[in-house]
N, CA, C and O atoms as CSV, one atom per row, in Angstrom:
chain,resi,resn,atom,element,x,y,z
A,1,UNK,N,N,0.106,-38.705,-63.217
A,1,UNK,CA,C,-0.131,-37.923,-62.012
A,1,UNK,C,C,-1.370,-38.470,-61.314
A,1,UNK,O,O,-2.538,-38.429,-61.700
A,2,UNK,N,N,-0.946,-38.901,-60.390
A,2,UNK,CA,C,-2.172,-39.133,-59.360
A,2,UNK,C,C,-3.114,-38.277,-58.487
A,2,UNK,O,O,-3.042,-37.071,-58.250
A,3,UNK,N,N,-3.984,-39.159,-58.080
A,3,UNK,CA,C,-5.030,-37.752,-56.786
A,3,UNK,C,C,-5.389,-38.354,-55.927
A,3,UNK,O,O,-5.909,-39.462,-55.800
A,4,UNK,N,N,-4.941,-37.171,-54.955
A,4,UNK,CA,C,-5.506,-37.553,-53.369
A,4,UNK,C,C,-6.867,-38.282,-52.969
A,4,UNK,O,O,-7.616,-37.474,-52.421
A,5,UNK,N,N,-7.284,-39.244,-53.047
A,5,UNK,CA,C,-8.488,-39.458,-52.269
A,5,UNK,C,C,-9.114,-38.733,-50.905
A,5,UNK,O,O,-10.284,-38.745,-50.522
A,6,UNK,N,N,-8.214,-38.240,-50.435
A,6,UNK,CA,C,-8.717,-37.060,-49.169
A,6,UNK,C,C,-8.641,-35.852,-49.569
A,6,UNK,O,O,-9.679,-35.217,-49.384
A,7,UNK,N,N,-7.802,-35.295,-50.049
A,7,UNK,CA,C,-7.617,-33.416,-50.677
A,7,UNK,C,C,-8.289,-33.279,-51.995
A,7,UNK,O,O,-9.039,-32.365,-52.336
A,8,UNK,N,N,-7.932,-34.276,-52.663
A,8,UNK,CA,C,-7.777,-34.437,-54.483
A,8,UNK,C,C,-7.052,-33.505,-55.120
A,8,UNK,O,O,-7.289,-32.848,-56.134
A,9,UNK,N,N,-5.742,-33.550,-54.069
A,9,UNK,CA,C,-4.717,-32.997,-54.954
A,9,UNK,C,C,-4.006,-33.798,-55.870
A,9,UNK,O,O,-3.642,-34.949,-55.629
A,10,UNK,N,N,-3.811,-33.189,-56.915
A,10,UNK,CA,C,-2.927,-33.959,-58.102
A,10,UNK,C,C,-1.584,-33.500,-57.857
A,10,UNK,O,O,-1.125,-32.404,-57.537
A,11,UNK,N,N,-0.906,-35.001,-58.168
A,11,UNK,CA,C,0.592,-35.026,-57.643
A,11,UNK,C,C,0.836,-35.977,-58.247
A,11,UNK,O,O,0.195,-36.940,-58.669
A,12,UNK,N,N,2.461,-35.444,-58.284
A,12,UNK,CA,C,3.027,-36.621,-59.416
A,12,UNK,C,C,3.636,-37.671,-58.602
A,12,UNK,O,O,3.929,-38.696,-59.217
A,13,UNK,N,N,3.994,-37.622,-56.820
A,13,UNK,CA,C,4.186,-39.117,-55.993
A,13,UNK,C,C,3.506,-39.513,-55.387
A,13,UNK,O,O,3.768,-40.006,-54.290
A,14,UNK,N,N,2.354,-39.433,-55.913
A,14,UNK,CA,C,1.482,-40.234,-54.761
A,14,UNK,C,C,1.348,-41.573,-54.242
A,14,UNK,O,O,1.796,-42.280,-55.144
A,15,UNK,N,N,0.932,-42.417,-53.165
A,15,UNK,CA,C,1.233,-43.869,-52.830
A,15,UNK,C,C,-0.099,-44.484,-52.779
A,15,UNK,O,O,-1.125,-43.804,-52.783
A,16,UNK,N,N,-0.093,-45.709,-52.734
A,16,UNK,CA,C,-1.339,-46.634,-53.031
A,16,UNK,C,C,-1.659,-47.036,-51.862
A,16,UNK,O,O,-0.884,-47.899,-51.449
A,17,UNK,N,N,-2.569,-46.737,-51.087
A,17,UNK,CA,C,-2.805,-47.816,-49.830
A,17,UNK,C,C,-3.957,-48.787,-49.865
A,17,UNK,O,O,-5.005,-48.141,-49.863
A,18,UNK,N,N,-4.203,-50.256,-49.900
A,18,UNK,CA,C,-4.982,-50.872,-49.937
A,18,UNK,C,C,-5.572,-51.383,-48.572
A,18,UNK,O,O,-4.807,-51.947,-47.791
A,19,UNK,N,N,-6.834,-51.219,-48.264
A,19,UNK,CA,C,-7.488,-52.128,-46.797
A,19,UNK,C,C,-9.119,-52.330,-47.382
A,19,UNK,O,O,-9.945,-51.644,-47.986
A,20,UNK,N,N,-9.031,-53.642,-46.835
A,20,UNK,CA,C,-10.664,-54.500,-46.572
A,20,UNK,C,C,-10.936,-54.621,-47.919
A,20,UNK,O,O,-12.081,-55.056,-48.040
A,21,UNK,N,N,-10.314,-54.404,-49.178
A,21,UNK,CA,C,-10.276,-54.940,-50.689
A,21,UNK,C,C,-10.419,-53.453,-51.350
A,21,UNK,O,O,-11.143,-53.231,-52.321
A,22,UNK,N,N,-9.714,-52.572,-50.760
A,22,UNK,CA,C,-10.540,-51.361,-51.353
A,22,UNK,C,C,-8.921,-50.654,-51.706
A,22,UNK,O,O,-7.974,-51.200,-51.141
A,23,UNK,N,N,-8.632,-49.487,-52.606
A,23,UNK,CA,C,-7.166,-49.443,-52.814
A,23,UNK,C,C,-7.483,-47.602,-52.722
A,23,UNK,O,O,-8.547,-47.099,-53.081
A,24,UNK,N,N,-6.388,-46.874,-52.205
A,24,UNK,CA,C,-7.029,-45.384,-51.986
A,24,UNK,C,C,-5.472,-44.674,-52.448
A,24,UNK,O,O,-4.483,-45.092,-51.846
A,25,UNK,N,N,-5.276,-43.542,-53.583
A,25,UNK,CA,C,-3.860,-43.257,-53.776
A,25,UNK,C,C,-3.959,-41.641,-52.531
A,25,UNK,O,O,-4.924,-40.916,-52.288
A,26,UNK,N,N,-3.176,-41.617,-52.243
A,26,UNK,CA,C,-2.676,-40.158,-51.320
A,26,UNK,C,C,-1.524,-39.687,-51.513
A,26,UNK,O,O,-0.590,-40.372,-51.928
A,27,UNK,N,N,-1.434,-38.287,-51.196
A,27,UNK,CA,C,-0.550,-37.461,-51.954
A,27,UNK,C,C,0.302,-36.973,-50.194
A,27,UNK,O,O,1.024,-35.977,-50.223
A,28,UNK,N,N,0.134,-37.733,-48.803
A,28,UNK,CA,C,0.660,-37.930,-47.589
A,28,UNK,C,C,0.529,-38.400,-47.049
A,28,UNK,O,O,-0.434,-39.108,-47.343
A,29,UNK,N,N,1.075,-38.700,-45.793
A,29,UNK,CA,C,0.391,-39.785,-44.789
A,29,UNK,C,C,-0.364,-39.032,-44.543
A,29,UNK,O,O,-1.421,-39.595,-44.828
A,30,UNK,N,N,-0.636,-37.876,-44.111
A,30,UNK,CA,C,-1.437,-37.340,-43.234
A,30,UNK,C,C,-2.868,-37.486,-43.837
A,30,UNK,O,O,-3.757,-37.626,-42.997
A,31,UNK,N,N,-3.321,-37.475,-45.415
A,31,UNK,CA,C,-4.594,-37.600,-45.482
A,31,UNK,C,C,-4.832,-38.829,-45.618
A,31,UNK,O,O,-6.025,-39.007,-45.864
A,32,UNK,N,N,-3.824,-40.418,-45.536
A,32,UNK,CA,C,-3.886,-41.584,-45.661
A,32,UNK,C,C,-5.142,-41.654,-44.083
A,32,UNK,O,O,-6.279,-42.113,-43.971
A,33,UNK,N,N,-4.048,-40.834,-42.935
A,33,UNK,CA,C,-4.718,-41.181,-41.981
A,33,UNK,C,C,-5.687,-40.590,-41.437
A,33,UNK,O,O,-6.075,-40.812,-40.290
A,34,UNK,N,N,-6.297,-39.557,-42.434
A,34,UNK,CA,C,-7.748,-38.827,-41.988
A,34,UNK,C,C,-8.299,-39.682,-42.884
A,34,UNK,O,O,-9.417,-39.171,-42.936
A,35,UNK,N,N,-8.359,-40.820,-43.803
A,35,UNK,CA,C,-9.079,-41.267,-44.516
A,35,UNK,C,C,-9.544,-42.777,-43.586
A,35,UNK,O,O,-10.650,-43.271,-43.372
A,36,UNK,N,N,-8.465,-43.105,-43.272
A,36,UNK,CA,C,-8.261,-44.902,-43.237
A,36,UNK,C,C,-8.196,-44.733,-41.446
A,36,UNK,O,O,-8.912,-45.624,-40.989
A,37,UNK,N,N,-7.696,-44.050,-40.518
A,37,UNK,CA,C,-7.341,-44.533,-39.424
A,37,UNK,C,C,-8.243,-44.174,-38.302
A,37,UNK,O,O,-8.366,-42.994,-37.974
A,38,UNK,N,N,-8.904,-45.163,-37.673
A,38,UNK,CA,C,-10.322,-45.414,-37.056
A,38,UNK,C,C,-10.476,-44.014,-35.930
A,38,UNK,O,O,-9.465,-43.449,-35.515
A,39,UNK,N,N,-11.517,-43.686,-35.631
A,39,UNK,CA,C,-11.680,-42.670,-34.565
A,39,UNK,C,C,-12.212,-43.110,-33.590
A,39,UNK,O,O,-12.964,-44.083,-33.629
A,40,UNK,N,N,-11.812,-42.240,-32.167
A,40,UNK,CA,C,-12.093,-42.942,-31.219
A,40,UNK,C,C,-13.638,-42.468,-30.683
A,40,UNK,O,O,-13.727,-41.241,-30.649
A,41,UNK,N,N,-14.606,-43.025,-30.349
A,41,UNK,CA,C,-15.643,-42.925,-30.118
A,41,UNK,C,C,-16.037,-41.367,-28.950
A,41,UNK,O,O,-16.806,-40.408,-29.013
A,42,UNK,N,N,-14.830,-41.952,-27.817
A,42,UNK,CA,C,-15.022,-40.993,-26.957
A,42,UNK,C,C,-14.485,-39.516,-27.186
A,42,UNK,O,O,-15.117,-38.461,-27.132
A,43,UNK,N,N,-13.482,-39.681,-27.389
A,43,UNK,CA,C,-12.933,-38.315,-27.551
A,43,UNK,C,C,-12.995,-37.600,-29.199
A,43,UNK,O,O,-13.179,-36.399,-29.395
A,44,UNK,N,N,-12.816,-38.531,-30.179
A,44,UNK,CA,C,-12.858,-37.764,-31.605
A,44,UNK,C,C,-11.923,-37.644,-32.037
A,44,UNK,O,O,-11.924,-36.874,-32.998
A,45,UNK,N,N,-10.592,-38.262,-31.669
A,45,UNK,CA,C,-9.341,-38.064,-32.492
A,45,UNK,C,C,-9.124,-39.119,-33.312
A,45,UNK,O,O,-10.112,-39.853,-33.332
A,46,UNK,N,N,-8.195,-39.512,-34.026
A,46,UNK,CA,C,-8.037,-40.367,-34.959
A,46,UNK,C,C,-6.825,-40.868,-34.249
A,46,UNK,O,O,-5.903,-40.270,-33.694
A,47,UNK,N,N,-7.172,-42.560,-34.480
A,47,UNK,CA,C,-6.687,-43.513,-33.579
A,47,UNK,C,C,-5.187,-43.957,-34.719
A,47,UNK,O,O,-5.234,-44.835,-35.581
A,48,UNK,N,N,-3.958,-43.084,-34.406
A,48,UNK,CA,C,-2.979,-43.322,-35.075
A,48,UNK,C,C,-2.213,-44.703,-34.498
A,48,UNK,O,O,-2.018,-45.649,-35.261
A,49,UNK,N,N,-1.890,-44.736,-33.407
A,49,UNK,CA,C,-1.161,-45.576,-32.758
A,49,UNK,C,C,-2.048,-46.695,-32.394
A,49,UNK,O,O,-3.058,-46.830,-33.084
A,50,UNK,N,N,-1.728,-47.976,-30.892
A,50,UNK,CA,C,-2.161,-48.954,-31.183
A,50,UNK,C,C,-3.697,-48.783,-30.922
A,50,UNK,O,O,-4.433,-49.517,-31.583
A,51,UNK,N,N,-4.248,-47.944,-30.081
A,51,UNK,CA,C,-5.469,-47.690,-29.234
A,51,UNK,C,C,-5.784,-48.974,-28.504
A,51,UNK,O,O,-5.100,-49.988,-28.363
A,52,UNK,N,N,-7.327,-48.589,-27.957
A,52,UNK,CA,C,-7.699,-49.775,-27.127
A,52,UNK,C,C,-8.938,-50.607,-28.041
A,52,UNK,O,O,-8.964,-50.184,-29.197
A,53,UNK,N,N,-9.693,-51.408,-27.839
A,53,UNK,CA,C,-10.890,-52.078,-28.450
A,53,UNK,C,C,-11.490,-52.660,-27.332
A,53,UNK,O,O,-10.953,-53.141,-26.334
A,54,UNK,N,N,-12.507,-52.571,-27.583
A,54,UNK,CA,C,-13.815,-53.402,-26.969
A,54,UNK,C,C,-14.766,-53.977,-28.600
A,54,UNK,O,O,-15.102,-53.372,-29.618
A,55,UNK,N,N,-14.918,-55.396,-28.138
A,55,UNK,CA,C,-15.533,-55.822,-29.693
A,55,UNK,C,C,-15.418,-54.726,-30.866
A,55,UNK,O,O,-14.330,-54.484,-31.389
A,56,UNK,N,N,-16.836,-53.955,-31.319
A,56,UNK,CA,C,-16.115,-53.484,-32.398
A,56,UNK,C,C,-15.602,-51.737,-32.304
A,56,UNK,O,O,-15.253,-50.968,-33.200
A,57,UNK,N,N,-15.721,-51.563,-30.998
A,57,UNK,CA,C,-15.780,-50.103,-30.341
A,57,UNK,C,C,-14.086,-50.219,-30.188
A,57,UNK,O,O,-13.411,-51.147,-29.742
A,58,UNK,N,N,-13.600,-48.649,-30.846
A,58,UNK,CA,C,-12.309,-48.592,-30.446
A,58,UNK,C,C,-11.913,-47.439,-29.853
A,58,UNK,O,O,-12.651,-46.468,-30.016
A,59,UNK,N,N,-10.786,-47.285,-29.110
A,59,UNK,CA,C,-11.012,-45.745,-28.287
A,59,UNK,C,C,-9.368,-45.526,-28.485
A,59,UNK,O,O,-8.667,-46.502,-28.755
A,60,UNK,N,N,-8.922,-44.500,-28.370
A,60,UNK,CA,C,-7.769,-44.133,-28.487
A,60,UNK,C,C,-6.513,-44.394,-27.368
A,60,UNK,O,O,-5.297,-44.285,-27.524
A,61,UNK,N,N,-7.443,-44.849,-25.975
A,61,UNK,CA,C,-6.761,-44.976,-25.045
A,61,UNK,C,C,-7.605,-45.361,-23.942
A,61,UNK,O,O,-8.705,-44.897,-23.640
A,62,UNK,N,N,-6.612,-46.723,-23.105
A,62,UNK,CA,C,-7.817,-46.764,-21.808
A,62,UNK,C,C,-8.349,-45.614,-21.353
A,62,UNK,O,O,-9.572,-45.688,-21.475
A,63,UNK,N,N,-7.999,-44.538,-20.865
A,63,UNK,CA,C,-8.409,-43.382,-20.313
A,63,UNK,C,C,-10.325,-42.992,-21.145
A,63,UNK,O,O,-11.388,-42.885,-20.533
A,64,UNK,N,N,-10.049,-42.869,-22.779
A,64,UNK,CA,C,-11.127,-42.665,-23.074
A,64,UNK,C,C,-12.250,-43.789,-22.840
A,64,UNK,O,O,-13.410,-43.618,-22.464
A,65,UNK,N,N,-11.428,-45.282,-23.245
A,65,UNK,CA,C,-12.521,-46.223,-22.694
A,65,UNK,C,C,-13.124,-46.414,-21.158
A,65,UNK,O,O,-14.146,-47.065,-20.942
A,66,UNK,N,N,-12.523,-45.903,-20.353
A,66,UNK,CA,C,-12.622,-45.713,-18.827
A,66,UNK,C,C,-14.508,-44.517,-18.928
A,66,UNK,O,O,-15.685,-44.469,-18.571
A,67,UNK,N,N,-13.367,-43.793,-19.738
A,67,UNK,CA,C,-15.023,-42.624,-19.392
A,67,UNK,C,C,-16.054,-42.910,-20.277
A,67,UNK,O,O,-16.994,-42.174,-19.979
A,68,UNK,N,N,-16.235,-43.364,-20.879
A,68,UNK,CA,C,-16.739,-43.879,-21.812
A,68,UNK,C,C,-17.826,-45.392,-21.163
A,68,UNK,O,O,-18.819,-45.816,-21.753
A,69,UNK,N,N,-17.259,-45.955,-19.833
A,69,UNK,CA,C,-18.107,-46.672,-19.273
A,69,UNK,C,C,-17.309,-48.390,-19.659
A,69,UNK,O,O,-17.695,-49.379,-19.035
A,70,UNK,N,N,-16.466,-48.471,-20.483
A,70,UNK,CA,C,-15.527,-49.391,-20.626
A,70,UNK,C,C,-14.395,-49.762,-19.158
A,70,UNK,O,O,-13.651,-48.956,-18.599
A,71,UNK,N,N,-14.606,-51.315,-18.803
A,71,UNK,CA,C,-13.628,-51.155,-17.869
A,71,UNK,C,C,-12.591,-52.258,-18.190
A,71,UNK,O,O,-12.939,-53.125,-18.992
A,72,UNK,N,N,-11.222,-52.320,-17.591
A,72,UNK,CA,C,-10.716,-53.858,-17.767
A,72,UNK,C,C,-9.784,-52.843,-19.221
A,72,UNK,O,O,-8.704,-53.301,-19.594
A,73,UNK,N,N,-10.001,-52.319,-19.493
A,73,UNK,CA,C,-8.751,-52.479,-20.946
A,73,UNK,C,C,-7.882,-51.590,-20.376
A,73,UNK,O,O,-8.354,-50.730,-19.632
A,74,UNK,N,N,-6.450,-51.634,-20.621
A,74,UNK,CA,C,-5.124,-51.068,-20.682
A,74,UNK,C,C,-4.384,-50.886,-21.954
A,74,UNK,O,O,-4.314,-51.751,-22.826
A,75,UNK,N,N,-3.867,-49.779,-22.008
A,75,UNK,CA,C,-2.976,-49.136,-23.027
A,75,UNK,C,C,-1.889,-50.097,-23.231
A,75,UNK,O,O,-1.344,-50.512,-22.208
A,76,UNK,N,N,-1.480,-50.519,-24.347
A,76,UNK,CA,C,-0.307,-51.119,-24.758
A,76,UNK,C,C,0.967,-50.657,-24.700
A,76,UNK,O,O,1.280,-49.587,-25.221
A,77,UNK,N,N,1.692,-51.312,-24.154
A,77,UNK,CA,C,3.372,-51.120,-23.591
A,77,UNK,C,C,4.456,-50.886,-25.345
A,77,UNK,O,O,5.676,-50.727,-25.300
């Protein structure tokens, strides 16, 4: 039986996700992606889909990089 790295619930399916050499088991996606999936500076949500970037600044969407003082980036098709 495994444990959540985000809840630390113990469960008997939990999955392995590995990034940047580091390996994390979760008992859903959903705490995979409150653990692992980047937030956006401006607004505070967690950047599920492709978002935008500026070097190492990432935002969830041109819109937030717009207010945010970012110009020139567009949302991916």
């Amino acid at each position: 039986m495994g444990t959540c790295a985000t809840c630390g619930n113990h469960y008997d399916n939990t999955f392995t996700v590995s990034k940047d050499g580091e390996s994390f088991d979760f008992d859903s996606f959903e705490c995979a992606i409150h653990k692992l999936a980047p937030t956006c500076v401006q607004c505070g949500c967690r950047v599920v889909g492709h978002g935008v970037q500026h070097d190492d600044t990432i935002f969830c969407c041109a819109h937030c990089a717009e207010m945010a003082g970012e110009t020139g980036l567009v949302d991916h098709n």
